[in-house]
N, C-alpha and C positions, 0 to 999 in steps of 0.2 A: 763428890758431893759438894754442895755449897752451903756452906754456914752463912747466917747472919747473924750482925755482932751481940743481937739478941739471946740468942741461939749457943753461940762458943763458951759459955762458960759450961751449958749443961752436957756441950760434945765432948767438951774437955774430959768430963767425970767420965765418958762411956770408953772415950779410948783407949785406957789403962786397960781393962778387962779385954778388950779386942785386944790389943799388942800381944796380953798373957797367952790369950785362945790361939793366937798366930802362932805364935811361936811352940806351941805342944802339938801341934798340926804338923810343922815342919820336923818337929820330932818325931811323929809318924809317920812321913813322906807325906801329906797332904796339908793343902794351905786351905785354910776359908777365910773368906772375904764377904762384905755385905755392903749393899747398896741401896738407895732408896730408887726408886720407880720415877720414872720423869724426871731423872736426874740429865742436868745438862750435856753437851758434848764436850769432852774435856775434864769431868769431874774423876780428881782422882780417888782411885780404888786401894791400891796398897802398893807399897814396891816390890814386887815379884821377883827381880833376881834377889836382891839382896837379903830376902826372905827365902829363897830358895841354896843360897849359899852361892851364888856365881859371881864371878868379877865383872865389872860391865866391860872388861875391855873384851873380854872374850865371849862376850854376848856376840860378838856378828862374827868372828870367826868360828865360832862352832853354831853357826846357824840357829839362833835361837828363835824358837817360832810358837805361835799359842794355835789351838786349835781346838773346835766346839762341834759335838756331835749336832745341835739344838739350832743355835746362831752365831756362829763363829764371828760375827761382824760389829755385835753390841758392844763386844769389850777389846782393848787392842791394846800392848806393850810401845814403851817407847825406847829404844834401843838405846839410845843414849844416857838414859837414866835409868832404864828396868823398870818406872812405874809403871803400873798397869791402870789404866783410866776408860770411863764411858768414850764408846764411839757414836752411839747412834742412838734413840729413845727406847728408852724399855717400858713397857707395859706391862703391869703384874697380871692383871687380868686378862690379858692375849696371854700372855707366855701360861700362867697356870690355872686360869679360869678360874671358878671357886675354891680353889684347895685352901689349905690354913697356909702352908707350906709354900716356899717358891723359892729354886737356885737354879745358878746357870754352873755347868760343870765345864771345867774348862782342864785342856792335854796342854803341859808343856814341855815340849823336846829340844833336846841340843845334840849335838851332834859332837865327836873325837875327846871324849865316848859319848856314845850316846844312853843319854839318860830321859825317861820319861818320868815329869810331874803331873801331879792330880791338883785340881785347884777347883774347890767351889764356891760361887760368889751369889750370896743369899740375897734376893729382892723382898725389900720390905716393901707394907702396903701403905700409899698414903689414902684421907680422904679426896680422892678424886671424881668420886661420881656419886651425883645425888639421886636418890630414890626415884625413880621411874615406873609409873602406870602404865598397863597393857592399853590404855586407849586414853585418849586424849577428852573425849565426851563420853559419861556413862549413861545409858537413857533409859528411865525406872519406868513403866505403866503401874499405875494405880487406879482400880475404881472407885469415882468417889464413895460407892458403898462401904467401903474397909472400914474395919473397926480400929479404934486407936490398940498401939500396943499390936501391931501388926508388923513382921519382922521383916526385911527385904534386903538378902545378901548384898553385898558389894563385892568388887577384886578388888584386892590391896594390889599395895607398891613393891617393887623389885630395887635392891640394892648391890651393885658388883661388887662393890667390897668389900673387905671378910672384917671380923670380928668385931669391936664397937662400931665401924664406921658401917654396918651394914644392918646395925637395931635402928628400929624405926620405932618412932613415933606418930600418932592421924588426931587427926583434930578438922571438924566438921564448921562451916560458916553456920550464923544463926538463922536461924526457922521456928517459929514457931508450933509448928505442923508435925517439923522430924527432928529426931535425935540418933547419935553414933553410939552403936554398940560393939565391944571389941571384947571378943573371946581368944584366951591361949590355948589352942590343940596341946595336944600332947608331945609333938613333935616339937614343941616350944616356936611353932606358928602361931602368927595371931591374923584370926576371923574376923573380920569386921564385917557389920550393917547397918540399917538403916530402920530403925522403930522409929513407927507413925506414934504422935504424942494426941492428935488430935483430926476428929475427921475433917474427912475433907469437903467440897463443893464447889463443880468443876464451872458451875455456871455462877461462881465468884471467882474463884481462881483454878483456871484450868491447866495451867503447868507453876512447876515452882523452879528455880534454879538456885543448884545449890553448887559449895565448890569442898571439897578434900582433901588437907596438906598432910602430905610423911615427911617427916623428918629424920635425919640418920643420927648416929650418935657420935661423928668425929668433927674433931675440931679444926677448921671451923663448921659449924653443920648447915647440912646441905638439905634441899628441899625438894618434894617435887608435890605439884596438885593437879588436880582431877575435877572436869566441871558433873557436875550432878543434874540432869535433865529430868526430873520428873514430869510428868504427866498425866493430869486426871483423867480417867478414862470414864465417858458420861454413861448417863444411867439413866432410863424415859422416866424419870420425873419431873417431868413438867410437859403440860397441854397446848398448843396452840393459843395464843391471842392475838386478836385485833384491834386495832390501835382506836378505833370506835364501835361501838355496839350498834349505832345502824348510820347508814348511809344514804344522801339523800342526792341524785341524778336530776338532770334536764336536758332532755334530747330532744328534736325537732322530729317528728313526723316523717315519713315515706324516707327516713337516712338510708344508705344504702347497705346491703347485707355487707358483715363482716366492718361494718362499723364499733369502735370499741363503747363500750360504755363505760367501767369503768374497770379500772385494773387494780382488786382486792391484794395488800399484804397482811399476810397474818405471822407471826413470827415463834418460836418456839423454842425454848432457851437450852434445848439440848441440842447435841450435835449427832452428824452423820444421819444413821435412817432415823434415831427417835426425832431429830431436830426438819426431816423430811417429810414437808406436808403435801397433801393433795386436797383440792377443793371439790364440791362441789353443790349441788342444789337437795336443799334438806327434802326428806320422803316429804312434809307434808308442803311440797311445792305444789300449786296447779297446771294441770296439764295445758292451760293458755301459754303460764311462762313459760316451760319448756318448750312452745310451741314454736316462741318470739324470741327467745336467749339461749342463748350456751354461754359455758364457761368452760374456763382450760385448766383442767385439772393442776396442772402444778404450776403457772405462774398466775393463778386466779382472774384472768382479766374474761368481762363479761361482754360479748357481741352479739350484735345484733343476727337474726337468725330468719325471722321472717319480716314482713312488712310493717310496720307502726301506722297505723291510722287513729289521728287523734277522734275522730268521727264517731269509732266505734267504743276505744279503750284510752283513756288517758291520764290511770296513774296504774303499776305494778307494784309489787310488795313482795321483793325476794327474800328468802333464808338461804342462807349459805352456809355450808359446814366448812371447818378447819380439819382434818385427820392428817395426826405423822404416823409416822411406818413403824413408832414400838412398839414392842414387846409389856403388856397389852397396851395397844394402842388409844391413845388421847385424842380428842374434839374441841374445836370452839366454834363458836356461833356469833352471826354477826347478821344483819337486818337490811335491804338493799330497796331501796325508794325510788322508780321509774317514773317521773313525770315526763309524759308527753306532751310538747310545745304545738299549738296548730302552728300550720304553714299555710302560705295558700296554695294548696295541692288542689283546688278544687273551681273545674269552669264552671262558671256560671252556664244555668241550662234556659233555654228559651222555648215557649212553648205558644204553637200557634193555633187558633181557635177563632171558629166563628166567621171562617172567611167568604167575604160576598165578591163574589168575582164568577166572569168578567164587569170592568164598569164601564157603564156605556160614557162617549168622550163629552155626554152631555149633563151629564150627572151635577147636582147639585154642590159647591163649598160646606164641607163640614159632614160629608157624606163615611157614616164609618167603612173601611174596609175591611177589617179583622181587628180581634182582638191578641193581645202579647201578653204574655207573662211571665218573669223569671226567677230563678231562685239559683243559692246558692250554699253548700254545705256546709261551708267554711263558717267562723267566729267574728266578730269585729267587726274591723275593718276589712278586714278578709271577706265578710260576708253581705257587706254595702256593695247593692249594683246598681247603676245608672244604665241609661237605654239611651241610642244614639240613631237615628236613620242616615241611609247614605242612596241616592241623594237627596239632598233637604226639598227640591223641587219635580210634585207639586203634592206630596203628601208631606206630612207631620203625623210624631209622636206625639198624644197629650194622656199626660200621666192621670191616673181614674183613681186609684188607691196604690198603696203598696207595692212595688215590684205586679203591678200590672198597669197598662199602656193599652192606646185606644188608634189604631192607624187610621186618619181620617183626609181626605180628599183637602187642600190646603190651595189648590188653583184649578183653573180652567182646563181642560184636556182638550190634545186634537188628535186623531188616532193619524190621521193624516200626516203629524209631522213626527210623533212618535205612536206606534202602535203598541209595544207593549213594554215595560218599566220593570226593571230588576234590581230589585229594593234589596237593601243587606241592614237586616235588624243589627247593629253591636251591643251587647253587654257588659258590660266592663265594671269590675268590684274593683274597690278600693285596697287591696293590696299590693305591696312594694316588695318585687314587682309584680304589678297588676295584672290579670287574667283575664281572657275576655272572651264569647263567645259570639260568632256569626250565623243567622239566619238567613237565606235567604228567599226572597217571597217575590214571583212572576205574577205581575198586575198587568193583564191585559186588558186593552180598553177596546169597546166594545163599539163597531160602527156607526155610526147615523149618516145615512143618506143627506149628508150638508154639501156634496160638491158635484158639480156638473161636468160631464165628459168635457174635455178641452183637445183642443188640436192642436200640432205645435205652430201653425202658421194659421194667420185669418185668411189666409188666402194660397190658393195654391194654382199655377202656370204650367199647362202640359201640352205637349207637344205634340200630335200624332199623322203621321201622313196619312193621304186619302187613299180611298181603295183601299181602305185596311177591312181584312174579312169579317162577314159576320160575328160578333162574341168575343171578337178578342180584348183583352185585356190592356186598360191604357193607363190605370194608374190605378195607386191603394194610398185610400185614406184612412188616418190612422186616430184615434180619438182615446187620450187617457181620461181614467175617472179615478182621483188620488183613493177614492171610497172602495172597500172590501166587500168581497162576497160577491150576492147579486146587486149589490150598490155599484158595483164596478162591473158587471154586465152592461156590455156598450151594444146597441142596436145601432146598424146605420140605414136611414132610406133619402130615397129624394125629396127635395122641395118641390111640389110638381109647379108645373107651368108651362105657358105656351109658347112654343118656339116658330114664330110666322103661323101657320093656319093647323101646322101640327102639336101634338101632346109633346111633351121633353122625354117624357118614359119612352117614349118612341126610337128616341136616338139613344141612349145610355140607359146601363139599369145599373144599382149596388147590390151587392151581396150584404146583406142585412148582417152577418155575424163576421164575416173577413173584412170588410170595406173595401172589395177592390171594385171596381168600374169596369163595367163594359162596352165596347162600341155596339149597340145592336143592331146595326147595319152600316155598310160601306159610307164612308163621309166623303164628299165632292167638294174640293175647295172652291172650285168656282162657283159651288150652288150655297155652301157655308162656310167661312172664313174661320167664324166664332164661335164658340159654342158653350156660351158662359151660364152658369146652375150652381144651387146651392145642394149640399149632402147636409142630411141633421142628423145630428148623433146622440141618442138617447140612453139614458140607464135603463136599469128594470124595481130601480128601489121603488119605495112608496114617501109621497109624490115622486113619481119619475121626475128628472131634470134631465136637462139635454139643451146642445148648445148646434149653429150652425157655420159649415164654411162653403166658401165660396171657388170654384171654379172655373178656370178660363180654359178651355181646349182652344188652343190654334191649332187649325189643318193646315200642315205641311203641301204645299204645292208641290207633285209629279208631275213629270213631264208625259201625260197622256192625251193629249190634243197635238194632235199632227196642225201645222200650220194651213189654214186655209183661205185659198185665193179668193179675194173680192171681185164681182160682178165688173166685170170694163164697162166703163162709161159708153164707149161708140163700139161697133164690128165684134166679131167674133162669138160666138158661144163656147161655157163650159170653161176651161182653162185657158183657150184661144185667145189670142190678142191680133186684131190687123189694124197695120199702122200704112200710111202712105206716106212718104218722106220725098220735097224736092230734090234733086240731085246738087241743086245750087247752094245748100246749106253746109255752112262751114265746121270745124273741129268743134265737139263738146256741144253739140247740139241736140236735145232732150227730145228723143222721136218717141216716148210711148214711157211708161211707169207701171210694173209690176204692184200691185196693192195685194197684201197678203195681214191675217190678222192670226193672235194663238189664242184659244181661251187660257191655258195657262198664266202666272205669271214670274214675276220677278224672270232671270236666267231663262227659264223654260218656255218663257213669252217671246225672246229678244230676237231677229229676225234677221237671219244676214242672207245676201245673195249671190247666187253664181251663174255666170253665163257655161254652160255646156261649151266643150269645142265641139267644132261643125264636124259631119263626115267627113267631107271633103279636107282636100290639105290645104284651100284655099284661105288668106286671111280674111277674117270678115271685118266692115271696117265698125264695129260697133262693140260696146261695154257696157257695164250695167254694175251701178254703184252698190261697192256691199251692204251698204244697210240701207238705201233709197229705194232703189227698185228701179230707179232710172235708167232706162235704155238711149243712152245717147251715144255720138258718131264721135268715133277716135282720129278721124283724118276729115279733109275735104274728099268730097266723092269727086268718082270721077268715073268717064266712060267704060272703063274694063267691069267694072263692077257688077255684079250680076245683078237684074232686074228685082228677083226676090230673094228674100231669105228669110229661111226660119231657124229661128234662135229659142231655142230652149230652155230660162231659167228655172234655175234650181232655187227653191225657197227650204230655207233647213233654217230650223231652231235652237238652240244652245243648253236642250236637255241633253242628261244622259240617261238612256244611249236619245241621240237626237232624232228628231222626223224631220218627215221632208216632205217636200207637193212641189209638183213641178209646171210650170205654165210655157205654156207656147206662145210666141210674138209671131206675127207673117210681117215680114215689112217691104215694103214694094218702092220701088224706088220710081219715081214718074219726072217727069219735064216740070218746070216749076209755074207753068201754065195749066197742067193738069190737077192740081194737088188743090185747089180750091172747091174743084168740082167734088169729086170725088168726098173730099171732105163731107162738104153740102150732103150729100148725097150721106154718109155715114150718121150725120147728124141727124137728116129725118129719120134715119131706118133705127134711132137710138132713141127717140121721141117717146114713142110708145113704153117702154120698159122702164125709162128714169120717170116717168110720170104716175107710172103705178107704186114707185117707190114714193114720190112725194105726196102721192094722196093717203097712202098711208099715214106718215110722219108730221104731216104738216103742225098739227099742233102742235107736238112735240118744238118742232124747230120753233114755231112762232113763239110758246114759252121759253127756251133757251135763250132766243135774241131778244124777248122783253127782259130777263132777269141780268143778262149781258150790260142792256143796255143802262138800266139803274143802275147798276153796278159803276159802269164808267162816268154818268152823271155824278156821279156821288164823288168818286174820285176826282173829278175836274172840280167839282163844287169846291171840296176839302183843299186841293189843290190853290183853286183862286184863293181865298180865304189866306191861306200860310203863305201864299206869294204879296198879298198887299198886306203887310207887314212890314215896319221898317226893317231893309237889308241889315245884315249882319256882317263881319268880312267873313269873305268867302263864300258867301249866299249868293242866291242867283238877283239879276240886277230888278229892281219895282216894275209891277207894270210889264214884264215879259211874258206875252200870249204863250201857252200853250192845249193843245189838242189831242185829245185821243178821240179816239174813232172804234165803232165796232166792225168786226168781220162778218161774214155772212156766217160765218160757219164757226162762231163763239169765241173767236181770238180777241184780243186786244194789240191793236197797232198806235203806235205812237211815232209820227212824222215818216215821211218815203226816206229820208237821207240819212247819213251815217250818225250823226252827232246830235243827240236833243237831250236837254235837263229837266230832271223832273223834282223841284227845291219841295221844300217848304220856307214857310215866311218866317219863322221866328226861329233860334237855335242853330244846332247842326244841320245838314242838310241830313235828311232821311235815306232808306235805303230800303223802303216795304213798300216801291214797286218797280216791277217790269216794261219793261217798252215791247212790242214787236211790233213789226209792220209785214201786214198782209198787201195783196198785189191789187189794191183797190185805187179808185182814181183819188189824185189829190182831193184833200181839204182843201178848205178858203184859201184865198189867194195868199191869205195875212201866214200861211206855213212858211212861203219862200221870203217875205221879209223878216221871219224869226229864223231861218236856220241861215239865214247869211251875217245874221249878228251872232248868231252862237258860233260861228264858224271864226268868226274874226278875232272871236274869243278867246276858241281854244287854240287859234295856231300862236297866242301869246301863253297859253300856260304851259308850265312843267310837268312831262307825267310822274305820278307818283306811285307808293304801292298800296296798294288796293288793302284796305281796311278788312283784317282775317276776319271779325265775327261777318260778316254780312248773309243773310239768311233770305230764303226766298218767303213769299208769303204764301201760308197754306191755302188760298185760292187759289193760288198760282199753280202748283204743284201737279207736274202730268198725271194721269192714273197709271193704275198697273197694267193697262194695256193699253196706254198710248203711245204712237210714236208722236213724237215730237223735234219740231227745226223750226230754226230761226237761221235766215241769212242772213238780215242785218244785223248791226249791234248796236243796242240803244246804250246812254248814258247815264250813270247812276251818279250820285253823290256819296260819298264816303263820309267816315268820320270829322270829328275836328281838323280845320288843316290837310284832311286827307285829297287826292286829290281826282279830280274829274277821270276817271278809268274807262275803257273802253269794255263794252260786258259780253262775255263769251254769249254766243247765239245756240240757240238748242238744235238741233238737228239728229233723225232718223239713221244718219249714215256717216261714219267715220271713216274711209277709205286708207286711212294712212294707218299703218301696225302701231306707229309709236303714238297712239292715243291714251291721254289719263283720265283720271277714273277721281269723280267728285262725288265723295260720302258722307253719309250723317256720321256724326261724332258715336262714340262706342257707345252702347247703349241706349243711342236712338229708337223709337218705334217705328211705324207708318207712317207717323202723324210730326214726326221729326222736322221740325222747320230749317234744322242748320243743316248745310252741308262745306265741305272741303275739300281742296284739290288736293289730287295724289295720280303724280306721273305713272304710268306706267314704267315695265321694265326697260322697254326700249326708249326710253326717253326720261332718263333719270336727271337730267338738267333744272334746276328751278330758274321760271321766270325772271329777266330781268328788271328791272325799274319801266312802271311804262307797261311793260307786257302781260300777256296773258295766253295760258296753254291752246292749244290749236282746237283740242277737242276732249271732252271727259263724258263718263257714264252715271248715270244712276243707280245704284246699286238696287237690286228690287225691285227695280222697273225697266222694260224696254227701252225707256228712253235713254236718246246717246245726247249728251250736250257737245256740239259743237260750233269753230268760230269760223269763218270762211272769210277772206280776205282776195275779195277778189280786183283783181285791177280795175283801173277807173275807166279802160277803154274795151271793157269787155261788153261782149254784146250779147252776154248771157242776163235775161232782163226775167230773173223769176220771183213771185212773189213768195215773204213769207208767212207761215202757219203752222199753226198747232192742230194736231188732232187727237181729238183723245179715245179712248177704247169704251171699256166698260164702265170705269169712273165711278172704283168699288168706293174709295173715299166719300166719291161724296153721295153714293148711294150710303153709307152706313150714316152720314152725318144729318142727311135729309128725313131718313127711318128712326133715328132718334125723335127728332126737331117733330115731324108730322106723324109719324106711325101711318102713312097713308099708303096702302097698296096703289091704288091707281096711279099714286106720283112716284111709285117706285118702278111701277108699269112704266109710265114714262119716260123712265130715266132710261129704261134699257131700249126705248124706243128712240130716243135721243142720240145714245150710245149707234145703233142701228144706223139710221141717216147719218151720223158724222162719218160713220166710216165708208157708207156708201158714197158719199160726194168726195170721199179725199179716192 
């Protein structure tokens, strides 16, 4: 054991009485010994040998040894001394649990002799362990209903160790509520509890905590506590309440279902089920609310159920109950105020009435067309509508009263350019945002006959070849009328009128509802060119209006007229031609001329020739110009030659498919002593037949060669006059004679020789006229001293190039069935500067393939004054300075223009001339100017004799 110095004086008193006890132990053979509990390692216990009686020397030769049935290991000897001391911790309470009593028995043997000792070594108890509770929290229910003085066990404390240190003592923390009551059983236990002093109230205090100290009775003393968990246990005294007796909502209209309105708390001061409420709508609710709310029974919130229309219902007035789940169960009541907010939930409606329609496009400004009215369910602002039209043109809103409007005519109408108006009434109220509604309203306007069928051209150009069949079909006129209905019912008929001695309906009819045109009979271009009329096209409104256009048919010229041969001047009937030719005449000598005419014209008029080969294989010595008709000699004849020959021209025309007529020559070849005769002789037997042509004609001619002849006076007049003018440069010289001459047969010839000017006197020189010279005997002597100055002239000028515009003058100009030639070439004046040109001669026959072709400009008429050279393919070269092409065509007319250039020692001496054909020009221009049948008679009687003398 261990003392402290506190301690030794009172260990001191106990020792004496131990030493005594040892020692009467040892007198019995048994030692006892005692020890305190938790005594250290090392503490000694008693000396056992020297108590036992042994020497320590002979403690280890007689094997001295301790041993313990219990724990041999707590207590241990020391051989060197014999004490016997603590080995290891002892524990009272392990070794003897609660007993009062506690020793450890211990054998001590030795060995030579062997003796056994008995040794027991009493463990005393200290206070080592404080009083201990079965549970660390003890947890009390109480209802708050208990009456005070109500008793409620506790478990006391447990102490291990035995006699004072294991009395306890309890002492309870302060409460006003509880107090410790402590009872001694009989057993000399003590009961403790817990008396309630005062009731309790779990909805002021619903638990209490308390704490419980034992204390033991050794020194020092030891504690243990206990906490005390009480627990009110509630009791349904007490009802639901709500924090206000009524409640007042504002919700918007049409919200949408399951929208909350308001989420009621009601609270209930008890707990568990009494303190668990459910809600709901008190019995004396209306069945509207239940219709429009629910509520949710245990977290009270109120939604929306059906639709809100503030329109119909716009405040509710709910009761709501509180119920918890006690035993009997408690209510509260509380008061729920549903104001409904309008919204603009509502379009404006528009209502239309009183509609006059259709309106006609003539209708008066300020003309009502209907009436409007609107309304709108909504409040306020909500429920202000304004009215809007779309589009503003040509009607207008004007407001009459109140959400009503008066649609009234505001402009002019043309159905014409719009027929009918799709108006959009808007309504629009003043709420944000605004709502609005559309109407819409079809205003048709109503026709009046204000417009006249129109056409799309004032004139219209058609085309049709002749010999087109009866009826058919040559054009459709088409005639709109902007007006509706029967306003736009279009009639078409003709403008009638007289066409020469016949009716127009004669020649054309229209189909009164299609507008197309008829030919109603074959058309002859030769007999009608033109055939120009008016179509009128009428409505069926009331006044009808109707407008007219105008018509030009051109007939297409066919090539239906075979070429046919003119009457020979001397010998032969029918086709036949006899010619007598000396044998002494040389190359290229003109024995006889094929004359051949087409009614056709243009192409289908144009006349080319061919000599047949003989049967024989013999060469014949003679040709015959493609477009002349001239039969003249290819060599000098000579003796082998056969006396006669018939030569066979072919006359073919340039339609397709072309025709043809063929004429017979007999040409007899004689001594050049006989060929006078003979002649003679041809000549009276041809007396008879050209005289019955010219007693015919004669007027005719004698009119042609007085109007020739004015004609040329006039021209020489005008001429003199612009020649005595002071010259200009480049003008011809003052005072230069010149002369034109008529022909017998309506040409105009100007000088026999190559070269003559025809000026005017002031300006440029001109270029509006022609020269030719026919085969007639000189003029005045005074020709040959003007063509030897103008000679001497020009061998000092430069050629230049021929001025492009230069245009012929429409006097001038062949007909459609003339041929026409010029041998010589007269001379023109050109432009400024331009210079003195030699001018292509016109002529019937181009024998050379590489001839060009001079045309009116594009677009040209008939009546076309310009024309332009254009090479052909075989001769695609242009002119050099100076020159001029060999030969060119007319487009549109038979006539070939060409230039002949023939050497100065040739003894081909033929005159030139024009002949013209039908001379439709200036029949159409003459039919204008006189309207006279008889001088159209004449014209074709003119036509007649020119072509019989050429």
């Amino acid at each position: 054991m261990v003392f402290t110095p506190d301690d030794r004086l009172g260990k001191q008193c106990l020792l004496l009485p131990l030493l005594l006890l040892a020692a009467w132990k040892v007198g019995s053979g048994q030692l006892h010994y005692s020890v305190s509990e938790e005594a250290k390692h090392g503490t000694f216990v008693g000396r056992i040998a020297q108590d036992l009686g042994l020497e320590l020397a002979e403690l280890v030769p007689r094997l001295f040894r301790v041993a313990s049935k219990d724990r041999g290991d707590l207590l241990e000897v020391n051989l060197q001394n014999g004490i016997l001391f603590v080995n290891s911790r002892i524990d009272r309470e392990e070794l003897c649990g609660r007993s009062a009593e506690c020793s450890i028995h211990l054998e001590v043997i030795v060995d030579r002799p062997l003796q056994v000792f008995h040794v027991d070594v009493e463990v005393r108890d200290i206070n080592d362990n404080p009083p201990v509770f079965p549970v660390e929290e003890q947890r009390v229910l109480i209802y708050e209903s208990r009456l005070p003085d109500s008793l409620f066990p506790l478990e006391g404390a447990s102490d291990a160790d035995v006699g004072s240190n294991s009395i306890l003592t309890y002492k309870l923390s302060f409460s006003e509520y509880f107090g410790l009551d402590v009872k001694i059983n009989s057993d000399d236990n003590k009961q403790i509890g817990l008396i309630l002093r005062k009731s309790l109230d779990r909805e002021d205090a619903p638990a209490h905590n308390l704490f419980l100290t034992a204390t033991d009775g050794g020194k020092p003393e030891l504690t243990g506590t206990v906490q005390l968990l009480v627990t009110v246990l509630d009791v349904n005294d007490n009802a639901p309440t709500f924090e206000q007796s009524e409640y007042e909502v504002r919700i918007f209209e049409n919200s949408d279902n399951g929208t909350t309105v308001i989420r009621l708390n009601a609270s209930d001061r008890d707990e568990g089920a009494n303190g668990a409420i459910s809600y709901s709508f008190n019995s004396l609710v209306p069945t509207m609310v239940v219709d429009q709310f629910s509520i949710d029974p245990n977290t009270g919130e109120i939604v929306i159920r059906g639709n809100l229309d503030f329109e119909q219902v716009n405040l509710y007035k709910i009761r709501i109950d509180a119920t918890d789940k006690g035993h009997p169960p408690m209510a509260g009541h509380c008061t729920v105020l549903v104001r409904v907010l309008d919204k603009n939930d509502n379009v404006p409606e528009i209502a239309l009435t009183s509609l006059s329609l259709p309106v006609r496009e003539d209708a008066q400004f300020g003309t009502v067309i209907a009436l409007i009215s609107v309304n709108d369910l909504d409040s306020g602002a909500n429920g202000q509508v304004t009215c809007s039209l779309t589009p503003h043109f040509p009607f207008k809103l004007v407001s009459t009263f109140k959400n009503y409007y008066s649609l009234v005519l505001d402009s002019a109408l043309d159905r014409e350019s719009v027929s009918a108006y799709d108006l959009v009434v808007t309504a629009r109220d003043g709420g944000s945002p605004s709502l609005w509604a559309t109407a819409s309203l079809s205003v048709e306007v109503a026709d009046v006959n204000d417009n006249a069928p129109a056409f799309e051209q004032p004139e219209y150009t058609v085309f049709v070849k002749e010999n087109n069949p009866p009826g058919c079909h040559i054009f459709t006129v088409s005639a709109r009328d902007a007006d509706a209905q029967e306003n736009a019912l279009v009639s078409y008929s003709l403008v009638e009128r007289r066409v020469g001695d016949r009716a127009l309906s004669s020649y054309v009819s229209v189909h009164a509802e299609s507008g197309k045109v008829y030919a109603l009979q074959p058309l002859d271009h030769e007999e009608l060119e033109l055939l120009q009329f008016q179509v009128s096209a009428r409505d069926a409104g009331m006044p009808p209006l109707g407008s007219n256009v105008t018509l030009q048919v051109f007939v297409l010229d066919e090539n239906d007229n075979a070429p046919a041969l003119l009457a020979p001047r001397v010998g032969g009937t029918g086709g036949t031609v006899s010619e007598l030719v000396p044998r002494s005449v040389g190359a290229g000598h003109v024995v006889a001329k094929v004359r051949a005419v087409d009614a056709d014209s243009g192409y289908n008029a144009w006349l080319s020739y061919e000599l047949q080969p003989a049967a024989s294989s013999a060469r014949i010595p003679f040709r015959v110009g493609l477009y002349t008709g001239e039969i003249s000699t290819t060599r000098v004849l000579d003796e082998v030659d056969s006396p006669r020959h018939r030569l066979l021209v072919l006359v073919k025309d340039h339609g397709e498919p072309a025709l043809t007529v063929t004429a017979t020559v007999l040409v007899s070849l004689v001594e050049s002593g006989q060929a006078p005769k003979v002649s003679s002789r041809a000549s009276v037997s041809a007396t008879g037949p050209e005289a019955a042509l010219v007693d015919v004609n004669v007027y005719l001619i004698i009119a042609i060669c007085a109007v020739s002849s004015l004609l040329v006076l006039t021209l020489l007049l005008y001429t003199a006059l612009r020649c005595s003018a002071p010259p200009t440069e480049g003008a011809c010289a003052v005072g230069k004679p010149t002369l034109v001459c008529s022909s017998a047969v309506g040409s105009w010839s100007y000088s026999q020789q190559k070269r003559q000017r025809a000026c005017s006197g002031e300006g440029p020189p001109k270029m509006d006229l022609m020269a030719f010279s026919p085969s007639l005997s000189p003029c005045p002597a005074v020709m040959g001293r003007t063509e030897n100055q103008d000679l001497n002239e020009d061998h000092d000028a430069k050629p230049r190039q021929p001025n492009p515009d230069w245009r012929y003058s429409a006097s001038l100009r062949a007909g459609m069935h003339s041929s026409v030639h010029l041998e010589e070439a007269g001379i023109l004046r050109a432009g400024p500067g331009g210079p003195d040109q030699q001018w292509p001669t016109v002529s019937s026959a181009t024998p050379e393939p590489e001839a060009g072709e001079v045309s009116p400009p594009v677009g040209a008429g008939v009546n076309s004054n310009s024309w332009t050279f254009k090479y052909g393919p075989g001769n695609p070269k242009q002119s050099g300075p100076g020159e001029l092409p060999d030969k060119f065509i007319i487009p549109g007319s038979p006539a070939i223009i060409s230039i002949r250039q023939e050497p100065t020692n040739s003894q081909i001496d033929k005159s030139d001339f024009i002949t013209f054909g039908k001379k439709e020009e200036t029949k159409k221009k003459k039919k204008k100017k006189k309207g006279n049948k008889t001088q159209e008679k004449k014209e074709k009687g003119n036509s007649t004799t020119d072509n019989s003398d050429q």
